[in-house]
C-alpha positions, -999 to +999 in steps of 0.1 A: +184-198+638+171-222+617+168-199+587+204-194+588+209-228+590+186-232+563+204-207+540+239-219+550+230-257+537+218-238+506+248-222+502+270-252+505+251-269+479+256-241+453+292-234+462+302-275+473+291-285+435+307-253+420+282-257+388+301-225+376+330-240+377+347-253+343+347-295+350+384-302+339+414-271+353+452-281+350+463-243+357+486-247+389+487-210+393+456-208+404+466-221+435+491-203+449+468-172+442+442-184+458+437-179+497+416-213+498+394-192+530+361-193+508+333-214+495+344-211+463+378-214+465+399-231+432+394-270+431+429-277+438+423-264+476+406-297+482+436-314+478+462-291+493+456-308+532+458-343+516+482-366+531+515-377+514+504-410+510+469-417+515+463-453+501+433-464+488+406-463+520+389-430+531+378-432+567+355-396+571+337-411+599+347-424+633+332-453+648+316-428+673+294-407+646+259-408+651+239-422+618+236-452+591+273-465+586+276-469+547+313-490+527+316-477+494+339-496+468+343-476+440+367-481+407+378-457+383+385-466+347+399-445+321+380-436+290+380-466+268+360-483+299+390-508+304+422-501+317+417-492+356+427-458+364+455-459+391+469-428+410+438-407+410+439-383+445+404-381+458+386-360+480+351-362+495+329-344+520+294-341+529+269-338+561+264-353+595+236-373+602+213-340+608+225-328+576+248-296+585+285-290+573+299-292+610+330-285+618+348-295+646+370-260+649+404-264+643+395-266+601+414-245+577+418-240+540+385-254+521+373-276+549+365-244+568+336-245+546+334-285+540+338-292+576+350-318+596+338-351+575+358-351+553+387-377+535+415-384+511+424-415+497+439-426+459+429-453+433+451-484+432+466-502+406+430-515+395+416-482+399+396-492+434+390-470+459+366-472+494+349-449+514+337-458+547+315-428+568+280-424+573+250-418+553+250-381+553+218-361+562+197-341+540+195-297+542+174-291+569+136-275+552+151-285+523+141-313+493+175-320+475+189-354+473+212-361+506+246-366+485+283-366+493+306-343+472+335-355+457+364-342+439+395-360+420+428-351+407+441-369+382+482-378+383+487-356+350+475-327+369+440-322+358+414-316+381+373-321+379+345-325+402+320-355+395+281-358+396+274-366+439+273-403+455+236-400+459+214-434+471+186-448+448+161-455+480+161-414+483+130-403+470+146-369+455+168-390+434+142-387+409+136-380+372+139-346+378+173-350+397+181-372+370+179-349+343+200-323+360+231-337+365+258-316+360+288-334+351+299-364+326+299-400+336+283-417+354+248-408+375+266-410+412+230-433+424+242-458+450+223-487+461+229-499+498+230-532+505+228-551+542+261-565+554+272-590+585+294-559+596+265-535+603+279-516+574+254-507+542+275-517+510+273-494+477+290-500+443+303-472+420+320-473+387+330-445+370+346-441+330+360-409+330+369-387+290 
């Protein structure tokens, strides 16, 4: 059992990141012919469960969830590193504490796969955005970075998939993660700080091209 489990976290990691995957996709065709029922499923399943209006906080997490609770304020500027970046969809996912994808059985579309933490939210007028979940777990057997995914969707339509909210205390966010990222912008290394609410606060700010 825990091989599968093993080789299921491994397949999430390829699949969740989709390194294959070209970074920016504006083709809404894609969509409609895929079935969204696989792990690697077009980018723009991600979004089609979003809400209608999601405003600027994700909550992935309820209070109940065993593990670290972690805030992250994030903001998004465009690419002269200036003007905030409002009206960007995003969508995250990662682990539970133990670090599995589970799923809480009434998933469908990508977050079959994602499983049940999971969140929408959209940048506001200054480009800020907050997550608030837990600090997700790391593969079991495995030595990768613990990390949450994230995906955004741009209001003209394009669509891209961004280097992982990692945290800089993880001692596989290392040179050698380092100098493997994936994706432009920024690194996605989050430093937790101690808060009054019991949360662990982390800044990100991303330029996008």
């Amino acid at each position: 059992m825990k091989t599968i489990f093993i080789l299921f976290g491994l397949l999430n990691l390829f699949c969740g990141n989709k390194f294959d995957e070209p970074q920016n996709e504006t083709n809404s065709d894609k969509i409609v012919k895929d079935t969204c029922d696989g792990p690697d499923a077009y980018i723009g399943c991600n979004f089609i469960n979003a809400p209608s209006d999601p405003g600027n906080e994700m909550r992935i997490a309820k209070e109940s969830e065993p593990g670290q609770k972690i805030r992250i304020e994030g903001r998004i500027f465009k690419s002269d590193s200036i003007t905030p970046y409002p009206g960007i969809l995003i969508y995250a996912y990662h682990t539970d504490a133990g670090g599995l994808y589970s799923k809480s059985g009434n998933e469908t579309g990508s977050q079959k796969w994602h499983g049940r933490l999971h969140g929408w939210c959209m940048t506001d007028k200054e480009g800020k955005y907050y997550i608030n979940t837990i600090r997700p777990g790391k593969y079991p057997g495995g030595n990768f970075a613990a990390h949450i995914h994230w995906a955004l969707k741009e209001p003209n339509g394009r669509m891209q998939y961004l280097n992982d909210f990692v945290f800089s205390d993880d001692k596989d966010v290392n040179e050698d993660y380092l100098s493997n990222l994936h994706y432009k912008g920024d690194s996605g290394v989050i430093t937790l700080t101690d808060s009054d609410s019991g949360y662990k606060n982390g800044v990100r700010v991303t330029v996008l091209d």
